[in-house]
Structure formats: C-alpha cells, structure tokens
DRENDO-1510 file (C-alpha; in Angstrom, 1 decimal, always signed):
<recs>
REC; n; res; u; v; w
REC; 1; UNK; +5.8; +9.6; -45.4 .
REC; 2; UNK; +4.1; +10.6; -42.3 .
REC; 3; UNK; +5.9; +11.2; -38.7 .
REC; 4; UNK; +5.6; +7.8; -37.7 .
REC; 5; UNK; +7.3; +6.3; -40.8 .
REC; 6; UNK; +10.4; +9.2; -40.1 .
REC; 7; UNK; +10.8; +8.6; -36.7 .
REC; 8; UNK; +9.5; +4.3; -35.4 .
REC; 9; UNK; +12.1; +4.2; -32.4 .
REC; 10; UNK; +10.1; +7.3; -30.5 .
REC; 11; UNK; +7.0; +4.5; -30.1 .
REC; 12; UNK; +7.0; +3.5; -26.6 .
REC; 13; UNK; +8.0; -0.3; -26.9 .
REC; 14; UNK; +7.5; -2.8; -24.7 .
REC; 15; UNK; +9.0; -5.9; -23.6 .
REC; 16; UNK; +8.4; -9.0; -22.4 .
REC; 17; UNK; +8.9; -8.5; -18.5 .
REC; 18; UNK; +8.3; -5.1; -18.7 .
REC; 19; UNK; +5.1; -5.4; -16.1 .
REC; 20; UNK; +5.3; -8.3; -14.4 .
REC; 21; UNK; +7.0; -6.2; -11.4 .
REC; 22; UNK; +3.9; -4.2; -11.0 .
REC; 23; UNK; +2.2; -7.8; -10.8 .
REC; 24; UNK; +4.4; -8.6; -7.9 .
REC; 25; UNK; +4.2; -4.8; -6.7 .
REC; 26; UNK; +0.3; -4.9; -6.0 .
REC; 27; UNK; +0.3; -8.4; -4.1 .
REC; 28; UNK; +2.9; -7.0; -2.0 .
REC; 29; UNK; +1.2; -3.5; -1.6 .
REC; 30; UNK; -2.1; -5.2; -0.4 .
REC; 31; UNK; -0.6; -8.0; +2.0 .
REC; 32; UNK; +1.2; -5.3; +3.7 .
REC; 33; UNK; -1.8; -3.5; +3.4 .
REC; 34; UNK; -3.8; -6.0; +5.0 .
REC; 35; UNK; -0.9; -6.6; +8.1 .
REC; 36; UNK; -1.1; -3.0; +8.9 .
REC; 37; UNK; -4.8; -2.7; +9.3 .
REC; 38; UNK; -5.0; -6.4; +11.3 .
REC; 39; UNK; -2.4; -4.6; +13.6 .
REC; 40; UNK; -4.1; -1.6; +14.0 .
REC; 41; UNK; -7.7; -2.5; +14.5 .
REC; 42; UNK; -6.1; -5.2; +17.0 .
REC; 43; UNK; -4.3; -2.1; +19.0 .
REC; 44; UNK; -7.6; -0.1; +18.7 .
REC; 45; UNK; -9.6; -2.8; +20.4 .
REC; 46; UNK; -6.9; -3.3; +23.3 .
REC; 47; UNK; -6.8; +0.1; +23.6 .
REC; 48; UNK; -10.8; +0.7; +23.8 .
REC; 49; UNK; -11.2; -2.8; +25.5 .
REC; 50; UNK; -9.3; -1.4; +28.5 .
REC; 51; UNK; -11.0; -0.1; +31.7 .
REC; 52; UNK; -11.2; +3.8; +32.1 .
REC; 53; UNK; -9.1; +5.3; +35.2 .
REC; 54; UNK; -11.2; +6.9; +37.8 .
REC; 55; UNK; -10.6; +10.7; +38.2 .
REC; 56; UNK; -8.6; +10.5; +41.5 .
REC; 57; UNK; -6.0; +8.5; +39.8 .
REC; 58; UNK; -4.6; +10.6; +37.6 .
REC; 59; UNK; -2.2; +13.1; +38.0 .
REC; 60; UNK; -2.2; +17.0; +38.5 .
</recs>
C-alpha cells in the first residue's frame, strides 16, 4: 500500500461551491477597481484643468 492508500482524507477535496466566491470576488475587485480610477483621473483633470495663482496671491 502506498501513502495515498493509508491516508485518502489528507487529499485536498473540493466541493461544489468551493470557488464560485472567488468568481464573485474578481467582478467585484475590478468594478471597484474601475470606480476608483474614473474618480481619480476625474479629480486629476479638475485639479490640472484649474488656472495657476499668480505669485502675488499667495501667502507668506
């Protein structure tokens, strides 16, 4: 008899919905993914979109 005849319950096993959360895991990963970046480029081209301050307006 060899090991795996001894010992079958140290097999990793799987089951039947044993990966379907890493299904629902990625969608949700890049959709957030994708809201975070729409947000950020859209701050980032506010932010560059704005007019500079002229020198004498800033404090000291």
């Amino acid at each position: 008899m060899n090991a795996e005849a001894v010992h079958p319950g140290d097999e990793a096993t799987n089951y039947l919905f044993d990966n379907w959360f890493d299904l629902i895991e990625v969608g949700l990963r890049e959709r957030v993914r994708g809201f975070i970046e729409t947000m950020l480029e859209t701050e980032l081209e506010a932010v560059l979109a704005r007019p500079l301050r002229p020198a004498t307006d800033r404090p000291r």
